[in-house]
VOPAGU-2260 file (C-alpha; in pm, 1 decimal, decimal comma):
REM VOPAGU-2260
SITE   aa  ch    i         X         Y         Z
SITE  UNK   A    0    8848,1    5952,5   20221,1
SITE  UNK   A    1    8613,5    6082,3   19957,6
SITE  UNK   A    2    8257,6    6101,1   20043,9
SITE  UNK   A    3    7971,1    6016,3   19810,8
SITE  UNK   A    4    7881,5    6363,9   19780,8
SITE  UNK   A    5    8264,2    6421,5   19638,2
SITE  UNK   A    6    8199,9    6086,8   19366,6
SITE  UNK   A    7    7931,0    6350,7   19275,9
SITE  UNK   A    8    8153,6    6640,5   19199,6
SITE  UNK   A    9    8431,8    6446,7   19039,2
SITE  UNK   A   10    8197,7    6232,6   18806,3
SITE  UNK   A   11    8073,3    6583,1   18671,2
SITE  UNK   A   12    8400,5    6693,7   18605,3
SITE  UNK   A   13    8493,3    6408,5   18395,3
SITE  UNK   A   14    8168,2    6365,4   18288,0
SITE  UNK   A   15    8107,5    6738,5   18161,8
SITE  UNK   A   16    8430,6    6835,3   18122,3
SITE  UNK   A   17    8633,5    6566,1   17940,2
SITE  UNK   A   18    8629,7    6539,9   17576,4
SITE  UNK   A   19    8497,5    6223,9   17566,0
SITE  UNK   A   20    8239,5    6073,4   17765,9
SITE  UNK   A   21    8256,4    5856,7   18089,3
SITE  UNK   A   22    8046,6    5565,3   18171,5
SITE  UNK   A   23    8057,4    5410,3   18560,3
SITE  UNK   A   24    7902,6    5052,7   18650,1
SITE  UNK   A   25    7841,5    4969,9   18925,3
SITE  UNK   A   26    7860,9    4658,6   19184,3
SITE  UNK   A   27    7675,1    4696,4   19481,4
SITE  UNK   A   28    7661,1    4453,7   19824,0
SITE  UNK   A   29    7367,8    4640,0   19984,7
SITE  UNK   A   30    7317,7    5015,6   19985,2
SITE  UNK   A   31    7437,4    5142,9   20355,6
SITE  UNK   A   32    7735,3    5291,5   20260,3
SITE  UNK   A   33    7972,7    5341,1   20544,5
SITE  UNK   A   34    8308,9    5449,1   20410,9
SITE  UNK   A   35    8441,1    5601,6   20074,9
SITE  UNK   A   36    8757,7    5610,7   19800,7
SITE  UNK   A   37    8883,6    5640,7   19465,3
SITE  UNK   A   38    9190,1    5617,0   19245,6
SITE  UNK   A   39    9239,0    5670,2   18872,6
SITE  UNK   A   40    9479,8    5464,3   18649,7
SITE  UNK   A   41    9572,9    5532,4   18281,7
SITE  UNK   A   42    9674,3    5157,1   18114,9
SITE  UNK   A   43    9985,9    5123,9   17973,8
SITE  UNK   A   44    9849,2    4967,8   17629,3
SITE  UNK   A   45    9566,4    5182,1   17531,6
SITE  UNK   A   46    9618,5    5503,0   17773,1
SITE  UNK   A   47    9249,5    5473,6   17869,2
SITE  UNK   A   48    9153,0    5712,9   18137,7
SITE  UNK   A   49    8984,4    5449,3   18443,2
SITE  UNK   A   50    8857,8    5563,6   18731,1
SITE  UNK   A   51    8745,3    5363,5   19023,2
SITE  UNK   A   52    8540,8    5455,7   19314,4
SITE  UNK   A   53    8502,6    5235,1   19576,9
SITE  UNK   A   54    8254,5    5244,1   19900,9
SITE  UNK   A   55    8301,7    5076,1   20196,1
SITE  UNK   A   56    7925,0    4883,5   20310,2
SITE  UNK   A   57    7910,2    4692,7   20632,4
SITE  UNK   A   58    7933,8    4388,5   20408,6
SITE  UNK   A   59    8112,1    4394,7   20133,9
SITE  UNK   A   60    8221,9    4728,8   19887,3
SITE  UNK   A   61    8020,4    4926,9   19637,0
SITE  UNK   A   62    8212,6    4952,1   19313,9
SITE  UNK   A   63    8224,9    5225,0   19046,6
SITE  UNK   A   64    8425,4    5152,1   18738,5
SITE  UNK   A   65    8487,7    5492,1   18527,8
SITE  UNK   A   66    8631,3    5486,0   18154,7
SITE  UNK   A   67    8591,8    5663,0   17809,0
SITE  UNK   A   68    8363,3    5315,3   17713,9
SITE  UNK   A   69    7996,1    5437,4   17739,4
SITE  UNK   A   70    7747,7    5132,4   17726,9
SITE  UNK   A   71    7663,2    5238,1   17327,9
SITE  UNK   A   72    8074,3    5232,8   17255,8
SITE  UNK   A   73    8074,9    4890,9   17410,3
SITE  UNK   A   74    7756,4    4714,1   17244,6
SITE  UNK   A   75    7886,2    4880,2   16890,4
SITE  UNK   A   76    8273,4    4706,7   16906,8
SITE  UNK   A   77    8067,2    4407,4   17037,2
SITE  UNK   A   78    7863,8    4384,4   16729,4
SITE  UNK   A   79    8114,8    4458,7   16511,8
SITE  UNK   A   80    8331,1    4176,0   16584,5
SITE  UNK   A   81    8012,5    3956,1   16539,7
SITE  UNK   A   82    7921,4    4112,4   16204,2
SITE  UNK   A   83    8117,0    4296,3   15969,5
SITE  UNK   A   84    7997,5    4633,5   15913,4
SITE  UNK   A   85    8018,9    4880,8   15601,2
SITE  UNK   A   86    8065,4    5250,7   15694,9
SITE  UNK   A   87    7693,0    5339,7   15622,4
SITE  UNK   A   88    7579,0    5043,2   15866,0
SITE  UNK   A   89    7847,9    5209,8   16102,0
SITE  UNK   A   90    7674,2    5557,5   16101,4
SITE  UNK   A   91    7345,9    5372,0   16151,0
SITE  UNK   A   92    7375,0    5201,6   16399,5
SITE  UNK   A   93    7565,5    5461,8   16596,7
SITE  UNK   A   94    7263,4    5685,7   16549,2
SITE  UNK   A   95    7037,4    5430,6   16682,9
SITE  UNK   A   96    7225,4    5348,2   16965,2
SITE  UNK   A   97    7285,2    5792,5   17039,0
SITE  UNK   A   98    6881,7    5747,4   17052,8
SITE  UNK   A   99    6929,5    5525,0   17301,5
SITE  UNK   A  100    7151,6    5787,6   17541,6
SITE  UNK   A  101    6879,6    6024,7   17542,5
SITE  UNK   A  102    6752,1    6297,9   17793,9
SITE  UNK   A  103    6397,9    6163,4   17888,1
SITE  UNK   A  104    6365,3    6470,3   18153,5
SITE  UNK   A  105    6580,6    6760,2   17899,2
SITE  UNK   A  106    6729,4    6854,2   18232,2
SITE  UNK   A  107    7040,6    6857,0   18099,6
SITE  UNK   A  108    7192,1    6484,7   18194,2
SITE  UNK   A  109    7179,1    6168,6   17982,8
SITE  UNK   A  110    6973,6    5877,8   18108,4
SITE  UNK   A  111    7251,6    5684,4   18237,0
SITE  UNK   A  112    7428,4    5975,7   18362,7
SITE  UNK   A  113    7145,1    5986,4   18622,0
SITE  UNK   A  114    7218,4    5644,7   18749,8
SITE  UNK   A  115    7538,4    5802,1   18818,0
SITE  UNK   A  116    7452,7    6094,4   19029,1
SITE  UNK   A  117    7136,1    5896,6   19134,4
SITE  UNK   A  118    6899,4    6132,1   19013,9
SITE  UNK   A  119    6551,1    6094,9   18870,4
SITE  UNK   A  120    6569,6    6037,8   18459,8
SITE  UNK   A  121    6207,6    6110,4   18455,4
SITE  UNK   A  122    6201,5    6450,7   18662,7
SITE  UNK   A  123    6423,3    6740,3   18543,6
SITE  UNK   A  124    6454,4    6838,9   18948,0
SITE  UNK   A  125    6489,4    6535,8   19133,5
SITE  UNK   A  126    6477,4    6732,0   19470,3
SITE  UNK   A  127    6244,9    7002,0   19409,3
SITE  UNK   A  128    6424,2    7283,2   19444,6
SITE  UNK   A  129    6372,2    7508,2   19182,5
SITE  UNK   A  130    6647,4    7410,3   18964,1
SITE  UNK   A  131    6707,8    7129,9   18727,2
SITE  UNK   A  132    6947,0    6815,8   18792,5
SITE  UNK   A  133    7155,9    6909,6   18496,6
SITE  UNK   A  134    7220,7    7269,0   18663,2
SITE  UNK   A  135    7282,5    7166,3   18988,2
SITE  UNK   A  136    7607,0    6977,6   18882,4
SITE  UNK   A  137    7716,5    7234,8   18686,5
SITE  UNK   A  138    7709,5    7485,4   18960,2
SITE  UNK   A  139    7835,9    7146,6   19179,1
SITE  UNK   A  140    7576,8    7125,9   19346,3
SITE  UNK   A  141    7406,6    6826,2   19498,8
SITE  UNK   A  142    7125,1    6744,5   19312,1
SITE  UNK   A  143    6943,9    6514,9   19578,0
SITE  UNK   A  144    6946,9    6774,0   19897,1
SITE  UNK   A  145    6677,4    7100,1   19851,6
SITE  UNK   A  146    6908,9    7422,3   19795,1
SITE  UNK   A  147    7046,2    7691,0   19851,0
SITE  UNK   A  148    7260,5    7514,5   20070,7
SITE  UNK   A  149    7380,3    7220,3   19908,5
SITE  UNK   A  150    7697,8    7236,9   19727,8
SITE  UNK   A  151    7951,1    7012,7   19718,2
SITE  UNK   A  152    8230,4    6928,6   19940,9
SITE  UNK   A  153    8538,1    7163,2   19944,5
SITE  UNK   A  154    8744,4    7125,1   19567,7
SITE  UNK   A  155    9106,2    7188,7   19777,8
SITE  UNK   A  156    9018,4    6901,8   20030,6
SITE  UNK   A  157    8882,4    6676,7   19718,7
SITE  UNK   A  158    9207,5    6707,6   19545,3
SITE  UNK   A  159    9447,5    6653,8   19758,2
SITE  UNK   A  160    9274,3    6311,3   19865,3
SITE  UNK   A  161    9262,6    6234,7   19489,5
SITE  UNK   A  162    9654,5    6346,4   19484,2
SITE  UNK   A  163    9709,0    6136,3   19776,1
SITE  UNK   A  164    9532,1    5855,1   19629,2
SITE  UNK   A  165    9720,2    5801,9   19331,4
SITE  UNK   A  166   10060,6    5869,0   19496,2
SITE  UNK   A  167   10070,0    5744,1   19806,5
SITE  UNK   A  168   10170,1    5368,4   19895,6
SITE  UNK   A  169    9844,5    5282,7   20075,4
SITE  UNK   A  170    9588,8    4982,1   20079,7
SITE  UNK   A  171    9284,2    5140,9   19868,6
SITE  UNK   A  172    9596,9    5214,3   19579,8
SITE  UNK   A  173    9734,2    4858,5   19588,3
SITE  UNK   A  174    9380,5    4684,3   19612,3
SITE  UNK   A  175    9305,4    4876,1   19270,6
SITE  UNK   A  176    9591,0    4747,4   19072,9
SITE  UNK   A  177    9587,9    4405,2   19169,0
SITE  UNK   A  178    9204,7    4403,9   19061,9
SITE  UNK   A  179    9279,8    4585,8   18745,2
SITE  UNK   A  180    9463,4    4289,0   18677,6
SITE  UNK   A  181    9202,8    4022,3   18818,0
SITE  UNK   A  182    8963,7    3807,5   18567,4
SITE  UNK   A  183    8676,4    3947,8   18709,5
SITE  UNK   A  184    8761,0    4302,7   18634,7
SITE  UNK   A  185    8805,4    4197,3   18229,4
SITE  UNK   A  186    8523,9    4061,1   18253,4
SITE  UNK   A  187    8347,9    4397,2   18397,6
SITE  UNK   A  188    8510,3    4599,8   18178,9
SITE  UNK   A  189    8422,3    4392,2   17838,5
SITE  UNK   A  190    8069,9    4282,7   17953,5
SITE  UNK   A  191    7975,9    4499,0   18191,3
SITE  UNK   A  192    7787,5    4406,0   18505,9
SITE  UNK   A  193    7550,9    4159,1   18452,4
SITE  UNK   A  194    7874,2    3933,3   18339,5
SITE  UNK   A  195    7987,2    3924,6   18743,1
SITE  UNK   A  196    7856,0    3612,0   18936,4
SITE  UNK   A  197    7832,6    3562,2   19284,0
SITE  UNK   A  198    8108,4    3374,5   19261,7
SITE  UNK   A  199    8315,2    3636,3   19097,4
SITE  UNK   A  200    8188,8    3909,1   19387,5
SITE  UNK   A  201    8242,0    3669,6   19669,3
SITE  UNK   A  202    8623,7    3616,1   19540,6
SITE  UNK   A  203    8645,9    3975,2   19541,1
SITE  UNK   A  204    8544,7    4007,2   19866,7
SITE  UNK   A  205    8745,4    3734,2   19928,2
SITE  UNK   A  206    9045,0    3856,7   19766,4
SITE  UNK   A  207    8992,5    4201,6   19938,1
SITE  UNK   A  208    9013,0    4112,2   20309,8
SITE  UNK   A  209    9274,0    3834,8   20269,0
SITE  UNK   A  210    9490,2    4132,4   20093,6
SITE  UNK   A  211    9375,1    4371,0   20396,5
SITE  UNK   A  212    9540,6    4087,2   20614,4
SITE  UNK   A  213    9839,8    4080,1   20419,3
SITE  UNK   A  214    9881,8    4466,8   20422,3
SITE  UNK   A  215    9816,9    4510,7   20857,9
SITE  UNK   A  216   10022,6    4200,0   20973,7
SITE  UNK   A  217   10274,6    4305,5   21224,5
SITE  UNK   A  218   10664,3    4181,6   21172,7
SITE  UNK   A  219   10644,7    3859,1   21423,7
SITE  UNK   A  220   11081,3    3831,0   21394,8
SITE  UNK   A  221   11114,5    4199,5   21472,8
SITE  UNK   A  222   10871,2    4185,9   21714,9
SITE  UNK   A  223   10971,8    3932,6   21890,4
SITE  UNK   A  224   11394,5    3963,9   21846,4
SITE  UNK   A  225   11334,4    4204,6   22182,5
SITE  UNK   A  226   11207,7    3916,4   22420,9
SITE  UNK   A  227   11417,2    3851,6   22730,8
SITE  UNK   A  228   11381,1    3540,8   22971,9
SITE  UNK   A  229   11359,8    3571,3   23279,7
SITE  UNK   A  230   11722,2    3402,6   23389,1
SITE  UNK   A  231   11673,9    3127,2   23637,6
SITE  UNK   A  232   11779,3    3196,9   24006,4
SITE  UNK   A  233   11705,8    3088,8   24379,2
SITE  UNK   A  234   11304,3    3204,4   24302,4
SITE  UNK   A  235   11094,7    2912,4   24241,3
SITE  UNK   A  236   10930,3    2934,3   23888,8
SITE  UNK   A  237   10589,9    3056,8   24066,8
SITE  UNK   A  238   10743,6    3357,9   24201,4
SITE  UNK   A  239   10854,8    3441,7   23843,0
SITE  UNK   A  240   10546,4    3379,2   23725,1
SITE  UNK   A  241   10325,9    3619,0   23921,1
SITE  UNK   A  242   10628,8    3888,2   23927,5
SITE  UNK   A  243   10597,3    3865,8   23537,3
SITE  UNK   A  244   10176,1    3898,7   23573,9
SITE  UNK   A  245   10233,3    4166,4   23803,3
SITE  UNK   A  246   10410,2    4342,0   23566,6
SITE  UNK   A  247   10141,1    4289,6   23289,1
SITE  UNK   A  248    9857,5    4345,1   23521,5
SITE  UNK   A  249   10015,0    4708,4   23580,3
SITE  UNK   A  250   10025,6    4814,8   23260,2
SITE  UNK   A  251    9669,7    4696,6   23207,0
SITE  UNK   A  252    9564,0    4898,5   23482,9
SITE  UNK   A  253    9779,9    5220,4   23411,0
SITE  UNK   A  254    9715,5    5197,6   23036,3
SITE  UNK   A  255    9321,9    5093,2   22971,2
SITE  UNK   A  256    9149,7    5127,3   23220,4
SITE  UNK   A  257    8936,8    5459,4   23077,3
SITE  UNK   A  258    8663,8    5615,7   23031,6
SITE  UNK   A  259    8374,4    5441,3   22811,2
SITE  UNK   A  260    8429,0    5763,8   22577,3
SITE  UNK   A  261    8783,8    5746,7   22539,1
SITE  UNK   A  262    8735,8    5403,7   22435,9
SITE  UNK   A  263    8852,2    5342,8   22103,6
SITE  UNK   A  264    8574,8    5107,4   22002,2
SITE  UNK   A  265    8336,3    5403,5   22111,8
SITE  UNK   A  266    8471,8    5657,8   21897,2
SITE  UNK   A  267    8464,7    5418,4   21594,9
SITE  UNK   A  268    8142,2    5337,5   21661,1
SITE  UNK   A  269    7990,5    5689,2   21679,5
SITE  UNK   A  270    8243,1    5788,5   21385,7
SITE  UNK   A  271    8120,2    5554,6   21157,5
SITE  UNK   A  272    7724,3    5565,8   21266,2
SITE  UNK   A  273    7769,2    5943,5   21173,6
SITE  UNK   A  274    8003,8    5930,6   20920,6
SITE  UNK   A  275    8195,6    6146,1   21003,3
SITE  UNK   A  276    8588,1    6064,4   20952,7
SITE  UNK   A  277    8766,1    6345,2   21101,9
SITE  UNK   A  278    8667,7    6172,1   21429,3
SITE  UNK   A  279    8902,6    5907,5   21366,7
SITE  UNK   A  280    9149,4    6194,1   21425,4
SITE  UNK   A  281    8996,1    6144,6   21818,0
SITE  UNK   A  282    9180,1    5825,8   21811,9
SITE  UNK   A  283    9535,1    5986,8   21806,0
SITE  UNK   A  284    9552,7    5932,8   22197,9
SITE  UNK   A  285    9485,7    5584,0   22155,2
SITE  UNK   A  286    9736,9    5510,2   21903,3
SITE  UNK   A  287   10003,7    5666,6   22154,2
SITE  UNK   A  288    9865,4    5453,2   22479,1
SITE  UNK   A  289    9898,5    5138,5   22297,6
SITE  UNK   A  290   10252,6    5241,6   22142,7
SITE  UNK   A  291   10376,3    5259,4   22499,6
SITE  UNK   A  292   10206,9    5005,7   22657,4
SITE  UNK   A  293   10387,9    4803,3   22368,3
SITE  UNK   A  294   10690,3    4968,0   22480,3
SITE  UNK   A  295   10660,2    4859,2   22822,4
SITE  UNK   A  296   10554,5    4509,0   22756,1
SITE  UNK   A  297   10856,7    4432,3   22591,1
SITE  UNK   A  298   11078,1    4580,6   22856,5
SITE  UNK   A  299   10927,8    4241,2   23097,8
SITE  UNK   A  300   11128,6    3934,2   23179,7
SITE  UNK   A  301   10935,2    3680,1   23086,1
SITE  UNK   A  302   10951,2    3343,7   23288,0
SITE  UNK   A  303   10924,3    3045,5   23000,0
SITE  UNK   A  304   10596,8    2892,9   23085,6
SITE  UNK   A  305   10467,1    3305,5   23028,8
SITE  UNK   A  306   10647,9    3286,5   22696,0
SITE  UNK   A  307   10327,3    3206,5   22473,3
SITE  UNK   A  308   10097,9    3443,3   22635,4
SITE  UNK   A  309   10394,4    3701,7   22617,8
SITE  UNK   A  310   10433,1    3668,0   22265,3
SITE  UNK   A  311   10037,7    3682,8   22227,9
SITE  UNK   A  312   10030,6    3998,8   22431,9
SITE  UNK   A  313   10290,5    4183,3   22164,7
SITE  UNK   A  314   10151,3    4084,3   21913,5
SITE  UNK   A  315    9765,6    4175,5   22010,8
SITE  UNK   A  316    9912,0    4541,8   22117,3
SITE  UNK   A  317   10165,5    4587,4   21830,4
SITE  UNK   A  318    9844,8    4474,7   21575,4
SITE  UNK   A  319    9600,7    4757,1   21785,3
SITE  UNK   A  320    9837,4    5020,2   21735,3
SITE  UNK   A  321    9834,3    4955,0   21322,4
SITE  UNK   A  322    9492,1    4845,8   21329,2
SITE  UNK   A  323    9368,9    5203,4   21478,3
SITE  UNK   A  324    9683,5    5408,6   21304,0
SITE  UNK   A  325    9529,4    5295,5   20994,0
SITE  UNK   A  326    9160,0    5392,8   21101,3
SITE  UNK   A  327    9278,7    5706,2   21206,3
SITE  UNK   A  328    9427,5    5768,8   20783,9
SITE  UNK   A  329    9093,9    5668,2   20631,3
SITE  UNK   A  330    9092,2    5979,1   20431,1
SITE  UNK   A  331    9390,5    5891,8   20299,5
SITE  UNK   A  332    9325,1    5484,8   20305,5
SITE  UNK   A  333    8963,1    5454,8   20272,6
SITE  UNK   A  334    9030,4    5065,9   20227,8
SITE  UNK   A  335    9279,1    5028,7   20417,2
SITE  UNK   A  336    9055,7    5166,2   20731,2
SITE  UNK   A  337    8792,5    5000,1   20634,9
SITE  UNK   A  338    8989,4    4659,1   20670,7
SITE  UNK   A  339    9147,6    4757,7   21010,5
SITE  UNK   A  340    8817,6    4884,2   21183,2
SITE  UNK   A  341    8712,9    4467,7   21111,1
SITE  UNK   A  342    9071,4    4390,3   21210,2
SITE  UNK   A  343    9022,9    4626,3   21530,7
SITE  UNK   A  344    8683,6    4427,5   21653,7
SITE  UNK   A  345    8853,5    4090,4   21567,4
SITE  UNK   A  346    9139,6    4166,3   21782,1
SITE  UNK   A  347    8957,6    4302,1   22105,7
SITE  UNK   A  348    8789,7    3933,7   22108,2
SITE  UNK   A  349    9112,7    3791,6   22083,8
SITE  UNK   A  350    9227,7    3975,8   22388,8
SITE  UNK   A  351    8945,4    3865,9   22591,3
SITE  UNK   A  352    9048,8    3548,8   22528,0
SITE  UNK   A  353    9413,1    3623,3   22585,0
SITE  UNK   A  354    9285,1    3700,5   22929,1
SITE  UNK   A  355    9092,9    3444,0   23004,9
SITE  UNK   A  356    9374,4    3169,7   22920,6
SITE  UNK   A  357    9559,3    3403,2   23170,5
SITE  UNK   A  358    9312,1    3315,1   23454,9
SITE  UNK   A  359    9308,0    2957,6   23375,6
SITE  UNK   A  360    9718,3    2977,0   23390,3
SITE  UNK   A  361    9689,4    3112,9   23731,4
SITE  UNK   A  362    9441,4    2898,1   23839,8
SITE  UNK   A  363    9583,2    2567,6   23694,1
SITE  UNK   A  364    9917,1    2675,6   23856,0
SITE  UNK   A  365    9785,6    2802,6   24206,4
SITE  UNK   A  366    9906,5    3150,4   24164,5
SITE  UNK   A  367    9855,3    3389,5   24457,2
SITE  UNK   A  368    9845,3    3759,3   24420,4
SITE  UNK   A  369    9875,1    3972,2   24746,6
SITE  UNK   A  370    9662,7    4238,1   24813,3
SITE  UNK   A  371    9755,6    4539,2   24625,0
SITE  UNK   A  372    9894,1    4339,4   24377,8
SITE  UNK   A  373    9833,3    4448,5   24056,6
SITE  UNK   A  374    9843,2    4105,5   23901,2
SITE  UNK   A  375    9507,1    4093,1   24026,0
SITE  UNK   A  376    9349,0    4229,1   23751,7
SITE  UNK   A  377    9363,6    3904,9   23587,1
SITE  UNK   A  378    9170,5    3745,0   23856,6
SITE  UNK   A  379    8948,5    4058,3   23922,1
SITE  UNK   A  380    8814,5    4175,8   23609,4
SITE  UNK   A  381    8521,1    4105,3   23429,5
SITE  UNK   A  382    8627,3    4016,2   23099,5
């Protein structure tokens, strides 16, 4: 993942440092941002540098679009397809709208280069620390926290998530070029922001989690090519039945039955309340419990009235294990995680449930457990 802090640093680079100049829009939900990415694409027709930043917010994503258009650039090729202009009328008009990127605080950073870092156009040192916004980023520093001790996150770390990014095969990459391709990103890109309606952003967000879907499903047919039924013998079909819960109830009790803290919901909750996403890292254990709980799962016999709640019980485990392996990548995946930690929350509920159409099998059939038996947990546990 890249943090805000890092959109900072590598806006400034392209921003100070290219040739030509950068403009970023952006789309915003609300402003609680919760997780962090970007990608850059060069098109294949016009080899235009875009860059695209994207922050996860508990409701929807915070969109930065990057490229060598500024706002002037833009109006300009708009007029002139509305009204032919001589070379003079050109120069003038390019002049007038140069007046209109101006340096209200001559600290150093155009007016709308401020929206991007979120500084102050009208104070040269939006955070009061003795030196001047346009300073601060060239020393990459952060221009909203009170120095000495406020430069940016570590360049190494930065790049590599920016190599990663663009080569690796992950979520946040794929969600980029299919809305490079997507009507409402023309429209961004030749109108700029105030041409998105809510319709447009609530098919994005549409479009986003029903591709996040997509991208964390689970193989059902290799899933479920492993099942075995329990063969039919001299055991009537209820002994079967609670041998198979047993069986389940055991690995519920060997496998999750932990600590509040080691709870995986817990450390997702505290990780993303600080955000901090190197605790996701804490989730590593996790990952491995439910890989061979899966394991042992589909090692059961399963009697054929059990088959339905069998094949719900893969799946819910097989889809926790990829829902929290992809949580635990959300440097790499910033989308991807962001997608799975809803997933994740979604799928606990659907567990609860599992279990409670487990207690109504039991009771609807008359199941006994003995004590000690550790299909009891089904008909012990608060759910």
């Amino acid at each position: 993942m890249v943090s805000e802090v890092a959109f900072l640093k590598h806006a400034r680079r392209l921003l100070i440092h290219s040739k030509s100049r950068v403009f970023a829009q952006e789309m915003r939900y609300n402003k609680e941002v919760k997780l962090g990415g970007y990608f850059m694409f060069r098109t294949k027709a016009t080899r235009t540098l875009i860059v695209i930043f994207l922050l996860m917010l508990s409701s929807g994503i915070t969109l930065y679009v990057m490229t060598k258009e500024t706002p002037e650039s833009r109006l300009a090729k708009n007029l002139g397809k509305i009204v032919p202009l001589t070379p003079e009328q050109q120069k003038l008009v390019d002049s007038r709208l140069d007046e209109l990127s101006g340096d209200s605080d001559n600290d150093g950073l155009k007016d709308w280069e401020e929206l991007i870092y979120k500084t102050d156009p009208k104070n040269p040192d939006t955070d009061g620390d003795g030196t001047n916004d346009g300073d601060e980023i060239k020393q990459e520093r952060n221009p909203l926290i009170i120095g000495p001790k406020d430069s940016l996150s570590n360049p190494i770390a930065d790049e590599k998530a920016l190599q990663d990014a663009s080569t690796s095969n992950t979520f946040t990459k794929q969600f980029g070029e299919t809305l490079l391709s997507s009507d409402v990103f023309v429209g961004l890109m030749q109108n700029g922001t105030p041409s998105l309606s809510q319709g447009d952003t609530e098919a994005l967000a549409n479009q986003l989690a029903e591709d996040g879907k997509k991208f964390l499903a689970v193989n059902e047919d290799e899933l479920f090519a492993s099942i075995r039924i329990a063969p039919k013998d001299t055991h009537t079909e209820a002994y079967s039945m609670i041998k198979y819960l047993n069986g389940l109830g055991k690995i519920q009790n060997e496998y999750f039955m932990v600590a509040p803290e080691d709870d995986p919901a817990s450390i997702i909750t505290e990780a993303t309340k600080s955000k901090d996403v190197k605790r996701f890292a804490e989730l590593k254990k996790s990952i491995s419990i439910f890989g061979a709980a899966l394991a042992e799962v589909k090692a059961l016999s399963v009697p054929r009235p059990l088959l339905d709640v069998h094949k719900k019980e893969l799946l819910l485990l097989a889809s926790m294990e990829k829902q929290l392996t992809a949580i635990m990548d959300a440097e790499k995946d910033p989308l991807g995680a962001s997608t799975a930690i809803a997933g994740y929350i979604a799928l606990r509920k659907e567990g609860a449930l599992l279990h409670k159409k487990i207690l109504e099998i039991i009771q609807q059939n008359h199941l006994v457990f003995l004590s000690g038996d550790a299909g009891s947990f089904f008909t012990e546990t608060s759910l």
